[in-house]
C-alpha positions in Angstrom: 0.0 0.0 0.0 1.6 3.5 -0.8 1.6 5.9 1.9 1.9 9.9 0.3 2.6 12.5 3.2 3.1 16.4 2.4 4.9 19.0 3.7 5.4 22.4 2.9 2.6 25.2 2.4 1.3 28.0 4.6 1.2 31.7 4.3 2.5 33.1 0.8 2.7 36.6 -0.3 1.1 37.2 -3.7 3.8 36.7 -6.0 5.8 34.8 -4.0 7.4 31.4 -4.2 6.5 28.1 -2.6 7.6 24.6 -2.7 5.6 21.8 -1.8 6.8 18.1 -0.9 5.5 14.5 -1.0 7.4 11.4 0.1 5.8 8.7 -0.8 6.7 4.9 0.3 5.5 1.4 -0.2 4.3 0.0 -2.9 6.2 0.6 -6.3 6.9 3.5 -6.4 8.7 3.9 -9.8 5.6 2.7 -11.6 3.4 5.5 -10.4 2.4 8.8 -11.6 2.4 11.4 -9.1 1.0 14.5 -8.5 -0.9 17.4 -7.2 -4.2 18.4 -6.9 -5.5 21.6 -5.0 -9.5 22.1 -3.8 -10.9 25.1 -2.4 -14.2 25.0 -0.8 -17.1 24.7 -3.1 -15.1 24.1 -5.9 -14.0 19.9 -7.9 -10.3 19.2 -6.7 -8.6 20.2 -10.2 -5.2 18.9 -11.1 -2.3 20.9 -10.9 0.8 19.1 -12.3 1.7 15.5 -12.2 5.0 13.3 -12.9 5.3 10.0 -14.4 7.8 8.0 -12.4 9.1 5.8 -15.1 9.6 8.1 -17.8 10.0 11.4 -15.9 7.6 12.9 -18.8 5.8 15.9 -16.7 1.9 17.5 -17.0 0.9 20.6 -16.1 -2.6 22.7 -15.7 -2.8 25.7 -17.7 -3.5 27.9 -14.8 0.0 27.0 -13.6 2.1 26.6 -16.9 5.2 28.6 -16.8 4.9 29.3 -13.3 5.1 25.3 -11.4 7.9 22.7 -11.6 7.0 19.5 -10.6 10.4 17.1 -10.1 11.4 13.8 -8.3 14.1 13.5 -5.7 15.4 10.1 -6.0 17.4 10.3 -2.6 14.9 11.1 -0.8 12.2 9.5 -2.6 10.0 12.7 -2.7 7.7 14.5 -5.6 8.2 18.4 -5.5 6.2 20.7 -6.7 7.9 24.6 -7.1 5.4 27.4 -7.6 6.3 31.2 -8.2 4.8 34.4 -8.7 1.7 32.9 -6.8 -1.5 34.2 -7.2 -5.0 34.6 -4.8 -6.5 31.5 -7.2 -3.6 29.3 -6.5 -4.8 29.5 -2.4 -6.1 26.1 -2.1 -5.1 22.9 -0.2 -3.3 20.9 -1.5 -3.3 17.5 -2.3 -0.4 14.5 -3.4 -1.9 11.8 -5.0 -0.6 8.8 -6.6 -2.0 6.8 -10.0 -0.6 2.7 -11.0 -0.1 4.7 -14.4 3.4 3.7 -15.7 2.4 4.5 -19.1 2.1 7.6 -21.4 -1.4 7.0 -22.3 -2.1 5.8 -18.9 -0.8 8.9 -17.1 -2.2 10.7 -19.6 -5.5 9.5 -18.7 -5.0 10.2 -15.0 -4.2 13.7 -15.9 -7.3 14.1 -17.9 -9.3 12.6 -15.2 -10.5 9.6 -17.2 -8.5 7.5 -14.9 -8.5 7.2 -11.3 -5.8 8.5 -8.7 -5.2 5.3 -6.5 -3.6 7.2 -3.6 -4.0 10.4 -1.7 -2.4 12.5 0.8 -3.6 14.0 3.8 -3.5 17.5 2.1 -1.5 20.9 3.2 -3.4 24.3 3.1 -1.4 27.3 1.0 -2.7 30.3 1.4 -1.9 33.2 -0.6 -1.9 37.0 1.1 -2.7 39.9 -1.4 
């Protein structure tokens, strides 16, 4: 069973930076696609930006093109996820989640929301001052 658990988030100026974490562990790992996903209230969880472990091929939102890196720490077995000039729409928890999606098309299909995530996180609140 793969356990994600997420650090990082809190209070971020409006155009500032953050960096979010996930280590995740059990499982097979390198067969996953991981991710992140942010929800406010009222609002679907929408995807933000996802990896695919075993080809490193990355998938972003539009809302955060240009602006979010999402990369893999192999040492410390961790997804991160880099966000700059934040805006007030990017205030949101956010969530790690985890698909059995080794595949393009597969993580594709996880991206696109046509495929499930398998595993989540607990979630971490970012907030973003103006």
């Amino acid at each position: 069973q793969v356990q994600l658990v997420e650090s990082g988030g809190g209070l971020v100026q409006a155009g500032g930076s953050l960096r979010l974490s996930c280590a995740a562990s059990g499982g097979t790992v390198s067969s996953l696609t991981t991710g992140w996903l942010r929800q406010t209230p009222g609002k679907e969880r929408e995807f933000v930006a996802a990896i695919n472990l075993s080809d490193d091929n990355t998938y972003y939102a539009d809302s955060v093109k240009g602006r979010a890196t999402i990369s893999r720490d192999n040492a410390k077995n961790t997804v991160n996820l880099e966000m700059n000039n934040l805006k007030p729409d990017d205030a949101a928890v956010y969530y790690c989640a985890a698909a059995r999606a080794p595949t393009t098309v597969q993580a594709l299909a996880v991206v696109r929301g046509l495929r499930p995530w398998n595993y989540w996180g607990q979630g971490t609140q970012v907030t973003v001052s103006s």
